[in-house]
N, C-alpha and C positions, 0 to 999 in steps of 0.2 A: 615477500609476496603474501598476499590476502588469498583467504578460500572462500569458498560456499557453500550450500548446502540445499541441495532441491528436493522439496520433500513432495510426492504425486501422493495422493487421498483418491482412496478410490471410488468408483465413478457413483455417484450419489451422495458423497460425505465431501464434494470441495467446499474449501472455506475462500473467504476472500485475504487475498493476501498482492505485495508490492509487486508493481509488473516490471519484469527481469528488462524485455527489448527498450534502445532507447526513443522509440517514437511514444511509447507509452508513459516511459520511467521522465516526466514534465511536472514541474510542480504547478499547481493550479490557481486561479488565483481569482475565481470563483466558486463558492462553495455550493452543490445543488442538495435541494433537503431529502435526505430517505439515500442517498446515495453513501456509500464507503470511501475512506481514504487511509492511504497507507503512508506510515513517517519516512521521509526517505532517506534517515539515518538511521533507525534502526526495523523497519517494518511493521511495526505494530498498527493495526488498523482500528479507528475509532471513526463514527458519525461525528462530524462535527458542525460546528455554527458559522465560522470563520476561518478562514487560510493562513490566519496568524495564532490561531490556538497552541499553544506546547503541548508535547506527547506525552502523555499521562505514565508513559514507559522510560523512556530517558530524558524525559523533559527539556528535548532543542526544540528551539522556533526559528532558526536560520536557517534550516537546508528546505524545508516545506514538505508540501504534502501532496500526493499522487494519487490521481483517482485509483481506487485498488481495483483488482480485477480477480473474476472467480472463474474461468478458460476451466474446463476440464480437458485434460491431451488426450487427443486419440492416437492408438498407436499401431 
């Protein structure tokens, strides 16, 4: 079995990072300029130019890229 790990940043310091649900977790396949996107193999978020860029962190271009998201949880 695989694990995870949810890291919460407290409220004023979230970063953007890979959205967990899967209506969100969609690879894109339009890129919009100024926006984030998170690798969806291993999360790492970079602005990109194009949807077929490689991840500058594990370097796939098959699984694609997720618009990331910055949600802070209330709780």
């Amino acid at each position: 079995m695989g694990a995870f790990s949810i890291l919460l940043f407290p409220h004023g310091e979230v970063s953007y990072g890979l959205p967990l649900f899967p209506k969100q977790y969609q690879a894109v396949e339009q890129i919009d300029a100024g926006d984030h996107y998170a690798c969806m193999y291993c999360g790492h978020v970079e602005q990109l130019s194009t949807p077929n860029e490689r991840c500058s962190r594990c370097h796939n271009k098959y699984i694609g890229w997720a618009k990331a998201i910055n949600i802070e949880v209330i709780r």
